[in-house]
C-alpha positions as a printed NumPy array, in Angstrom:
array([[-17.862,  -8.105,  26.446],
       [-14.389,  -6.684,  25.286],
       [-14.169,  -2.738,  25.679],
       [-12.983,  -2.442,  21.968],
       [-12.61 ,  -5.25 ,  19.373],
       [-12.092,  -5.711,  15.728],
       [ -8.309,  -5.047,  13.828],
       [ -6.546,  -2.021,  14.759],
       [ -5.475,   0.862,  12.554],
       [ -2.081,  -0.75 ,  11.197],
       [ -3.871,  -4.05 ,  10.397],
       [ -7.359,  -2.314,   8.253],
       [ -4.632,  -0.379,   6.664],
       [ -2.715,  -3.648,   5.606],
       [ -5.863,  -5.613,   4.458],
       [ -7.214,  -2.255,   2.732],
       [ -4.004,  -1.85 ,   0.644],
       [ -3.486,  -5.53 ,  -0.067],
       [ -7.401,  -5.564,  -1.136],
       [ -6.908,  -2.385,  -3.766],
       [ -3.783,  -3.523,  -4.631],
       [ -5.643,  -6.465,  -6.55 ],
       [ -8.182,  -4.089,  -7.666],
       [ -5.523,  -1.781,  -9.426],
       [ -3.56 ,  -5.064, -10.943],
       [ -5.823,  -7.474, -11.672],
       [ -3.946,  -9.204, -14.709],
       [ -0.934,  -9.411, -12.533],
       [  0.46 , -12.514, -10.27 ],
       [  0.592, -11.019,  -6.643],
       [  2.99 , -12.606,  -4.199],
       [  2.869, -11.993,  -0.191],
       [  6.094, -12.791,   1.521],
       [  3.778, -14.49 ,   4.324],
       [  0.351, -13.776,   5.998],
       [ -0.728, -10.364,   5.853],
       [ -2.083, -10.844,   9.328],
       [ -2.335, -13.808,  11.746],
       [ -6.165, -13.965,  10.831],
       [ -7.03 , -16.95 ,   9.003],
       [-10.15 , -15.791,   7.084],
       [ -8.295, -12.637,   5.694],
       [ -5.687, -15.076,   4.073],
       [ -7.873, -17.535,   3.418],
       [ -9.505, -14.521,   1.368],
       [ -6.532, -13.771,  -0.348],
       [ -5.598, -16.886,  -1.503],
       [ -9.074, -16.949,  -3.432],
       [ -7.843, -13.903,  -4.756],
       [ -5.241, -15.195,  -6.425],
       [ -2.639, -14.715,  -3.867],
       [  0.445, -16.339,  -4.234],
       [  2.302, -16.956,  -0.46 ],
       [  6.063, -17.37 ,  -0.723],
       [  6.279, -18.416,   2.884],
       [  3.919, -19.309,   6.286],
       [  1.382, -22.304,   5.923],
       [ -0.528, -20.845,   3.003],
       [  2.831, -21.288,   1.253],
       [  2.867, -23.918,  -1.801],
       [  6.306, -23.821,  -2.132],
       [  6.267, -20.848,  -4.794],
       [ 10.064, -20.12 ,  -5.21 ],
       [ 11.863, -16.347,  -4.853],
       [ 13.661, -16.944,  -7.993],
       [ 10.618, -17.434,  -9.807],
       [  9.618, -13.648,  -8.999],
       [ 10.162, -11.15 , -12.071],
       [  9.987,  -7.096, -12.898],
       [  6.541,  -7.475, -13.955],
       [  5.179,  -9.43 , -10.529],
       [  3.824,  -7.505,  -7.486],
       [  5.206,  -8.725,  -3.985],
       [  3.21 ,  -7.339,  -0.772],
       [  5.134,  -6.934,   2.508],
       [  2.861,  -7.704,   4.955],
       [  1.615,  -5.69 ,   8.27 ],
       [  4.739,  -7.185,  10.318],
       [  7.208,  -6.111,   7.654],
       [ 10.138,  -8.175,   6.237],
       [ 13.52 ,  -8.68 ,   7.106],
       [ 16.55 ,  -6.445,   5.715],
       [ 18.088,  -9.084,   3.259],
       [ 14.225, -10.54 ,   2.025],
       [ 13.717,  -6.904,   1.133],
       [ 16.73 ,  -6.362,  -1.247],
       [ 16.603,  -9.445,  -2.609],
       [ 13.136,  -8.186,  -3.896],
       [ 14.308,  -5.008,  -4.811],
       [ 17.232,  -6.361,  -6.977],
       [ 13.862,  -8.286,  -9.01 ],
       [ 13.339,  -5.111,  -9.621],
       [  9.485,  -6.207,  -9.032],
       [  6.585,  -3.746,  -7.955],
       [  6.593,  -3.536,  -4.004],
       [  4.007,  -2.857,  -1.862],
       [  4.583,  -2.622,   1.524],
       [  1.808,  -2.73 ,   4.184],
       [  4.218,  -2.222,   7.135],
       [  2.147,  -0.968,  10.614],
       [  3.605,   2.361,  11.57 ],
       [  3.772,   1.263,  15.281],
       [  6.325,  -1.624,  13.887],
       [  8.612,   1.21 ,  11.442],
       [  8.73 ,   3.39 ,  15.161],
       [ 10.335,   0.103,  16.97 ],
       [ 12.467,  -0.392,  14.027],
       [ 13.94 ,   3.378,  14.334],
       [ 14.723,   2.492,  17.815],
       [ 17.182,  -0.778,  17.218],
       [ 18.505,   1.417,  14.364],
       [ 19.9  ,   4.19 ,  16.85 ],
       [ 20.137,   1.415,  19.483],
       [ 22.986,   0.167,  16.748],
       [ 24.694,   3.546,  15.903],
       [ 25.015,   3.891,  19.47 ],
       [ 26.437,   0.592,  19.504],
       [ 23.626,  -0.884,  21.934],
       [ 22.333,  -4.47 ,  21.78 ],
       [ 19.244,  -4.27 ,  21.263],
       [ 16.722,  -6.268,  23.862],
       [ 13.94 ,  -7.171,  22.139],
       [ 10.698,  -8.346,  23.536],
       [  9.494, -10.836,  21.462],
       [  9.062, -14.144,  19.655],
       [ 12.143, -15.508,  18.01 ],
       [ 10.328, -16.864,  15.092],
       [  7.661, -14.223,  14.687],
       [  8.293, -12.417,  11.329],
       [  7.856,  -8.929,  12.951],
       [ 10.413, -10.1  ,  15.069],
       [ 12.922, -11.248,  12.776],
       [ 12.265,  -8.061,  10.559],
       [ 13.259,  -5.874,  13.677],
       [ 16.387,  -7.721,  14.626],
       [ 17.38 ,  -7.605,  10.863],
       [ 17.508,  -3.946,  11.474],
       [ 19.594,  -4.427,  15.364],
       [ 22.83 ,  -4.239,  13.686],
       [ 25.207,  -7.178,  14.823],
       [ 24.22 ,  -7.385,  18.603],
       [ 20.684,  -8.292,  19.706],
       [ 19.113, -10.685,  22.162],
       [ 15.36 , -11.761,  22.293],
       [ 13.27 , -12.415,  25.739],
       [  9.805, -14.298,  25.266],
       [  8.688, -13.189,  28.8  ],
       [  9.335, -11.339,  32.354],
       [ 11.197, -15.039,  33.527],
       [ 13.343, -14.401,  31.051],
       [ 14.559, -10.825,  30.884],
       [ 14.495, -11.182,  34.783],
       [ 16.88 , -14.129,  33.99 ],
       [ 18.616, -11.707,  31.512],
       [ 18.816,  -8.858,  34.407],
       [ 20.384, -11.675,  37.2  ],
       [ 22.886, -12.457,  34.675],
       [ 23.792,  -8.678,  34.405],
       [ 24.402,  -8.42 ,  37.845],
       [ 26.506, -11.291,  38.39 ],
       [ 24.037, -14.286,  38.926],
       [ 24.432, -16.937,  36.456],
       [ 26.518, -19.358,  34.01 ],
       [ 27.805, -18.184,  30.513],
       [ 27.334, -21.764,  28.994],
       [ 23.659, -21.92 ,  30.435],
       [ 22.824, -18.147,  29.067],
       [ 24.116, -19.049,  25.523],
       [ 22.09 , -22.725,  25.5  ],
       [ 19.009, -20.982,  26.865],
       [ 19.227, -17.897,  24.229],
       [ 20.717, -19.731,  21.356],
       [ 17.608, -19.3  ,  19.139],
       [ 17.207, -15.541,  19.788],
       [ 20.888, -14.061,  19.871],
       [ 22.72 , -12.1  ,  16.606],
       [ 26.02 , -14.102,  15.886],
       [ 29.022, -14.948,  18.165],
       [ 26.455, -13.003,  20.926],
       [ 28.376, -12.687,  24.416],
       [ 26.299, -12.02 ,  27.025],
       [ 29.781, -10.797,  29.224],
       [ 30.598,  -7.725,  26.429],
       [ 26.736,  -7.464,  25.033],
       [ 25.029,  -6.535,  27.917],
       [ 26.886,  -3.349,  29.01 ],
       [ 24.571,  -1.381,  27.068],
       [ 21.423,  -2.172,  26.255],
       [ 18.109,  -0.518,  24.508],
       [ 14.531,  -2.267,  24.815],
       [ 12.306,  -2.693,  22.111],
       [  9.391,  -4.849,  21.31 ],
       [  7.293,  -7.265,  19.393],
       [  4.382,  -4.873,  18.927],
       [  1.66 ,  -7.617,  19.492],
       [  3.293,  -8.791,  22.973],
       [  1.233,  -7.735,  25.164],
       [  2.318,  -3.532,  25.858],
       [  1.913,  -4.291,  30.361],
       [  4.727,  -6.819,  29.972],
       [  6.111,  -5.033,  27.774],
       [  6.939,  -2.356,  30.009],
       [  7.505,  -4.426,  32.725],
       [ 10.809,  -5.847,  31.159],
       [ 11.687,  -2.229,  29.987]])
């Protein structure tokens, strides 16, 4: 049997608040911008709620533009990326964001990694939302590793061992614009996808 099991601190808190937050409006349409967790029965739960998903496969389709002052949007435990966020906040709309606190730290860390003019190395899933919210926040350099193959490949490149054209195919999904690897890699900061697993994690730091 597992040691420990169950949701960890950041994701109770998220459920909690997304849980009272239908208690305290319950006239009100509430939109998520995705799942509050990757747990099925929690947003299987909130969809019987009354949940409105503007994204993820609980999604119907609902539009941004339909979203008005007097809706409530929910950020979910993995946060939201820069530009999703103001686009909200220029609907003027209630927001209530369930961010973890272990996800705000890594996002503090690509911030300084950017006003020290660092690309950010981030362990992680391309198309995870926590992910994309944290290189949203990398200012215009960042490059994304799934694994130990690849920031090894990453580290062989950085010492001389390997082809520019090859790098750029095999990162093209996870790099910030015009990336290149010959400039972007002379100063680097790591940071992570906070559900990676934290061994590997450190392993690529």
């Amino acid at each position: 049997l597992a040691k420990e099991f169950g949701f960890c601190y950041g994701v109770e808190r998220a459920v909690d608040i997304a849980y009272q937050t239908r208690q305290r409006y319950p006239d009100k349409r509430i939109f998520i911008t995705n799942e509050i967790i990757h747990n099925a029965s929690v947003n299987e739960r909130l969809r019987d709620m009354g949940f409105i998903f503007l994204s993820g496969s609980y999604s119907k389709g609902q539009p941004y533009d339909d979203i008005n002052n007097d809706d409530v949007v929910i950020l979910p435990a993995f946060g939201a990326a820069v530009k999703e966020i103001e686009i909200l906040r220029a609907k003027n709309c209630i927001l209530v964001d369930t961010t973890c606190g272990a996800v705000v730290n890594v996002w503090k860390s690509v911030e300084k990694y950017a006003q020290d003019r660092y690309t950010s190395v981030i362990h992680g899933r391309y198309n995870h939302e926590e992910t994309i919210a944290t290189s949203s926040r990398a200012g215009s350099r960042y490059l994304i590793v799934r694994d130990l193959d690849e920031a090894k490949y990453v580290c062989n490149y950085i010492l001389g061992q390997g082809c520019r054209a090859e790098f750029l195919q095999k990162f093209a999904k996870g790099v910030s614009l015009d990336f290149d690897p010959d400039k972007d890699l002379q100063f680097i900061g790591v940071a992570n996808q906070t559900t990676m697993l934290s061994t590997e994690s450190m392993e690529i730091t």
